[in-house]
N, C-alpha and C positions, 0 to 999 in steps of 0.2 A: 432808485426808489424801491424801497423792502415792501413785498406782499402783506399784508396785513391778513393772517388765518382767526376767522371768527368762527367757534362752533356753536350749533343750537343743536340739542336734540328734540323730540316733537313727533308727535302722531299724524302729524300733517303735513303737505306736501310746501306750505307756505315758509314752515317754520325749516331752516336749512342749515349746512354744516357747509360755510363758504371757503373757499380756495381763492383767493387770488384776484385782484384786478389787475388793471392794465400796465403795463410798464415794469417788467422784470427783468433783470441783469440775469446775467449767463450764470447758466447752473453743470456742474459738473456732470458726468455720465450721463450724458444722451446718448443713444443706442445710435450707432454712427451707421447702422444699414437704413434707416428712415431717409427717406427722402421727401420734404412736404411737397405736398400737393400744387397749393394757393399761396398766396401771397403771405407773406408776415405777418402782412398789417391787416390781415382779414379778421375782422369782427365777429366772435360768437359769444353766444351764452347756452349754455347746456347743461343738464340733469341728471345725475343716475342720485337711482334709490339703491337699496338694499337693505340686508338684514343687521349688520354691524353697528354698534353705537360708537364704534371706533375706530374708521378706515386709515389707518395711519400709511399705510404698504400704498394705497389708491391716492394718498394726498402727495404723497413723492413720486407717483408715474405723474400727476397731472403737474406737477411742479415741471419735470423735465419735457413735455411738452408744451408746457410756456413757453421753453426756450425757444423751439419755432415757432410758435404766435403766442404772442405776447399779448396783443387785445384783445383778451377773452376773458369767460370766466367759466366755469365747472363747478357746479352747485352738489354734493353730497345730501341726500335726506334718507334721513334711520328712519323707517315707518316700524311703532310697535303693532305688535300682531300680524307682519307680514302678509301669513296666507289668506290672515282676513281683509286686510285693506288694500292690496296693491293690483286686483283687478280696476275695484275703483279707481284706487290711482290711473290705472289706465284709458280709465274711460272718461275721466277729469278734461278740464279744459286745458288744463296745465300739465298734461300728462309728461311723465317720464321720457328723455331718448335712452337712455340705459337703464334697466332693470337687473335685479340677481334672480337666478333661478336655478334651483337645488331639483338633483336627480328624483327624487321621491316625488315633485311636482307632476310629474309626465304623468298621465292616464287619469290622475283628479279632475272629474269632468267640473269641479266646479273652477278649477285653474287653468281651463282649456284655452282661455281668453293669452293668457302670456303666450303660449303657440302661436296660437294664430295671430297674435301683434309682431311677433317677432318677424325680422328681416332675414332672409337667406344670406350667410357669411361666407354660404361657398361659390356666390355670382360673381363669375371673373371680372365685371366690372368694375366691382370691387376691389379685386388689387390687395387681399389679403392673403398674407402668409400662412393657411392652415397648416402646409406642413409642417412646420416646425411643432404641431403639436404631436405630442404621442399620440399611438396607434389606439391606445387602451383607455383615452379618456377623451378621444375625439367622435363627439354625437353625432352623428350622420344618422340624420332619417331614412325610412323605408326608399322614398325617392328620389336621395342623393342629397335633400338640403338638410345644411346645417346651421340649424337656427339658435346655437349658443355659441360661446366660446370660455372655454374652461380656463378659470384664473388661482385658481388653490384646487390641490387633491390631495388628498390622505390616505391613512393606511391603518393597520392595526401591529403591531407589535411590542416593540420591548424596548426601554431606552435604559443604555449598558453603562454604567461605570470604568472608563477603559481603565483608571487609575489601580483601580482593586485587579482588574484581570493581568494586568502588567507588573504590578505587586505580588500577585500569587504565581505568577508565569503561565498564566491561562493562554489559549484561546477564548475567543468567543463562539461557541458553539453551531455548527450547521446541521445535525438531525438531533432528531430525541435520541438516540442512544447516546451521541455527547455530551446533551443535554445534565443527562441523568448521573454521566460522571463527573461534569463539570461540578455541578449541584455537591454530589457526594463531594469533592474536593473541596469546597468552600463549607458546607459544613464543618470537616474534620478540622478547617484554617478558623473556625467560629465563626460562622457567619449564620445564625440561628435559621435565616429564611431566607436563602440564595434568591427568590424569586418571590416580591411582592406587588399587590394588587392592589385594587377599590375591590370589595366584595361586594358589589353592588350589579342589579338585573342590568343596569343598562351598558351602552355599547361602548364606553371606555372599561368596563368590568373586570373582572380575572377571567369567567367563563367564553365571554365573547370573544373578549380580545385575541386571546390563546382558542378556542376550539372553533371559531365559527369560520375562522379561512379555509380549515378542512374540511367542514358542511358545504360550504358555498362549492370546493373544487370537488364534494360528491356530486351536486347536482350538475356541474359542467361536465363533467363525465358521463352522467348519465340525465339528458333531460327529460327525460318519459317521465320521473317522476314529480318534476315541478308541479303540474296543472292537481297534483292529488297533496301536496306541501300545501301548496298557496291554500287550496278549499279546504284545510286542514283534517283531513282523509284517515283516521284513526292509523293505520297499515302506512300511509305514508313514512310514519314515525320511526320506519327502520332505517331509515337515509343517515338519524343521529345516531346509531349506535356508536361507529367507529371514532369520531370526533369526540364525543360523550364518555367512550371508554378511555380515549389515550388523557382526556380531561381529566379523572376517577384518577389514572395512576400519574398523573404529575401530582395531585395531593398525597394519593398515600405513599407514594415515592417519599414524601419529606422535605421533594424542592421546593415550597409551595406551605407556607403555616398560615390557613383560612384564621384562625383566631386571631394570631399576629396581625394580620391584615385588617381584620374588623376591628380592632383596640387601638389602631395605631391611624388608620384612616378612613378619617370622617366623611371623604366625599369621592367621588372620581376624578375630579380634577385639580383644584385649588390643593389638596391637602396628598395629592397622589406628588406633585411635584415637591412640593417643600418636604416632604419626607422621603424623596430619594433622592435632596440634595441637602440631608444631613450626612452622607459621605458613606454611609456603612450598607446601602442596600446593593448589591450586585447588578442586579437585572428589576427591571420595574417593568409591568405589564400594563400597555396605554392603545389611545389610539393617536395618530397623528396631530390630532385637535388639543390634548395633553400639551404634544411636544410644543406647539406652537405658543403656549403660555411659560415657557422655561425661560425664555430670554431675557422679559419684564420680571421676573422672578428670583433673578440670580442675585440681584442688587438686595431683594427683601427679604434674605435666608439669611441669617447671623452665621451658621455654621456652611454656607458656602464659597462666604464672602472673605469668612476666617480661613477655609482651606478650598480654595476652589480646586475643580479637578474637571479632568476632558471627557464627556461624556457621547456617544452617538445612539441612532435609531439602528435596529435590525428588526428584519421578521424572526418571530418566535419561531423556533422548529420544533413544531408541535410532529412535523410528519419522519417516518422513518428516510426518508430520502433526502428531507430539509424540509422547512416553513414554506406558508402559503403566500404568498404577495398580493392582497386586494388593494388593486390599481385603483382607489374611487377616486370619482371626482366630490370636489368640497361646494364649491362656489364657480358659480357659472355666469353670463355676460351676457344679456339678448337686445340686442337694440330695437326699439319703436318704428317697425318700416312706417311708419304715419308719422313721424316726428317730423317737427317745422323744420328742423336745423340735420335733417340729414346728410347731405354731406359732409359738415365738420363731424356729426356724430361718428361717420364712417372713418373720415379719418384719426378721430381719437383711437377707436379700436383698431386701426390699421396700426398706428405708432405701439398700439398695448402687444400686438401680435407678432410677437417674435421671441428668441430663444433669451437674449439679455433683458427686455423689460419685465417679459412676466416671471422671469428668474429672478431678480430681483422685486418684486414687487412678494414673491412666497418667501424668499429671503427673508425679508423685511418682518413677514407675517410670526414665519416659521413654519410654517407650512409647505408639503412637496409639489416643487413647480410641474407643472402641468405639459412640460416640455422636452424634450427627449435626452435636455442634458441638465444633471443632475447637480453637476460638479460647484455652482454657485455655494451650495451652503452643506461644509460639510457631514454636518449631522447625517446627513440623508445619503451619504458615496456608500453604503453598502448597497443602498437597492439601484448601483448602477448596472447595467447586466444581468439582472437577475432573471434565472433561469425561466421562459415563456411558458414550460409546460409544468411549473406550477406559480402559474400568474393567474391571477382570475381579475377581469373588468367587470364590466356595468353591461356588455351585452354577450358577455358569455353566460349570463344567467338571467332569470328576472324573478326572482322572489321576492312577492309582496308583503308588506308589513307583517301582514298579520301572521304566516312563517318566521319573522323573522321574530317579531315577540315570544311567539311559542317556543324557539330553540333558545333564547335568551333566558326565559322562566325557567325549563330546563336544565339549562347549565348553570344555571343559581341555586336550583334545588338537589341538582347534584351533588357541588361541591360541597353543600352546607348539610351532608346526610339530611336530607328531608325525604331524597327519592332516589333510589337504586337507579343504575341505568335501564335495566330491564321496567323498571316502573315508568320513567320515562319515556322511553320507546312504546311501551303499550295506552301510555295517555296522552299524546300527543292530540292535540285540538282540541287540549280540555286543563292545558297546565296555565297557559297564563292568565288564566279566568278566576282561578284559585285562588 
């Protein structure tokens, strides 16, 4: 008997994106280190919400944990407005066993409530494999608990054309001074803008993407300065010079045509991929979240379909040594320690937490698994190894928003001559206002 997959989407927790009844035939690739728990024939019904109107990667983990119970079912619901509704959600009668929870939620006193519902995933009673996640995007609280489990991470850099760099006899480039030859070389082969962008503030941008990995690895470097960043501190504002500068001369270097970019792409995302899979752009400046729409997108390109070609993810090397690596995390897992149905809940997340499901499950997304091996999808085998001391996570830093806007405005107004770097540096906590 074939599952029958109903979606609804809906603001409400009634309204649901269903998975599956009872009676499933065997499904290929189940992660062969799961061992269930219970019986087979154990009866659940369970819940995750989240922010996606489209868990396609979450509809295929829960498909292959059919395979071992089979009488159950696994309810998906897309809540619009998230951070406004999914406390409620919680406090519902019907509340959630699986919730998403996104790194920026932490220290919002009014989303304290998802902490404090969340279940501890690092009680050995539990019987879950945290190791297998990486070092760099594994949450551990102050006092040892780990109240998420990371199921998509991203990153910021550049997604390379290998076709053209294999065409030209290139490499693909490891520090800016590469960089800047590599550029000169594909100009003189006609390539008008080696390196294009969204010229847009926000964080799939040109400015971001390329200059804020080496902001973020200033402040790991040096943290005295974060608490005068975050309260946007005028003086703060020397931390962007360096980032800011090396930004300045990837434009007027020539690798980099801001006008090309704003003529040619209308948005950060949707129109960032279809125009670097009309074949002619070298290097495209995204972040991870980008990459992740490439794969539904290959089929709706006319000119990629007429000439497809192999493309991967690198970090930009914005730095004289090589590029920055931000390890983030995308999408995160907390279960309801108050849920009716906690044990199956636990063991859903038990089968999700190891190195083949949630590999596959970012596979599926396109997005980078969260898990120490990389090798599932090869877009992503350059940031296998990549060098630790320029890696930056989510707790080697903590810059709040509103930092993070201020360098984003900044390196908008940079590249777009609005504001010198030196104008910049001396107005810092006063540019994204403007």
């Amino acid at each position: 008997m074939n599952r029958r997959i109903k979606t609804i989407i809906s603001t409400a927790l009634a309204a649901t994106m269903v998975f599956g009844v009872a009676g499933c035939g065997g499904i290929q690739g189940t992660s062969k280190e799961f061992s269930p728990k219970y019986s087979s024939d154990t009866e659940y019904k369970l819940s995750v919400v989240g922010t996606y109107s489209n868990f396609e990667s979450l509809e295929s983990a829960i498909e292959r944990f059919y395979e071992h119970y089979p009488n159950g079912e696994i309810e998906y619901n897309y809540l619009d407005d998230y951070s406004n509704t999914i406390v409620n959600a919680l406090a519902g009668q019907e509340a959630p066993d699986i919730y998403v929870v996104q790194p920026w939620m932490y220290g919002n006193e009014k989303l304290d409530p998802l902490f404090s519902a969340a279940e501890n995933l690092a009680d050995s009673k539990l019987n879950i494999n945290l190791d297998c996640i990486r070092q760099g995007v594994r949450w551990e609280m102050n006092n040892g608990e780990v109240l998420t489990l990371p199921v998509f991470a991203t990153s910021y850099g550049m997604l390379v054309n290998m076709d053209i760099f294999e065409k030209e006899g290139l490499k693909v480039p490891k520090t800016y001074g590469e960089l800047k030859e590599t550029c000169e070389k594909l100009k003189a082969a006609g390539y008008e803008s080696p390196i294009m962008g969204s010229n847009t503030s926000t964080t799939p941008g040109i400015g971001y993407t390329f200059a804020y990995p080496m902001f973020a690895k200033t402040v790991k470097d040096d943290r005295s300065i974060e608490a005068d960043l975050n309260n946007l501190v005028p003086s703060a504002g020397e931390a962007m010079r360096a980032p800011l500068t090396r930004l300045k001369e990837l434009v007027d270097s020539g690798c980099i045509d801001i006008d090309k970019c704003t003529a040619e792409i209308e948005d950060d995302y949707n129109a960032v991929i279809m125009r670097f899979f009309e074949g002619d752009v070298p290097m495209m400046l995204c972040s991870g979240d980008v990459v992740s729409g490439t794969k539904k997108r290959e089929s709706k390109s006319e000119a990629f379909s007429a000439n497809p070609f192999k493309y991967d993810f690198y970090i930009a090397p914005s730095g004289d040594e090589g590029g920055y690596y931000m390890d983030s995390m995308s999408i995160l897992f907390s279960v309801n320690k108050n849920s009716t149905n906690l044990d199956m809940t636990n063991e859903f997340i038990r089968f999700l937490t190891s190195e083949k499901e949630l590999g596959l499950m970012a596979q599926e997304k396109r997005l980078i698994t969260p898990t120490k091996d990389y090798s599932l999808d090869e877009v992503y085998a350059s940031l296998s190894g990549f060098p630790a001391d320029r890696t930056v996570n989510f707790r080697d830093t903590e810059i709040l928003d509103t930092a993070v806007k201020e360098f984003r405005a900044a390196a908008y107004a940079v590249i777009n001559g609005e504001m010198s770097v030196d104008e910049a540096v001396a107005g810092y906590g006063s540019i994204s206002g403007k």
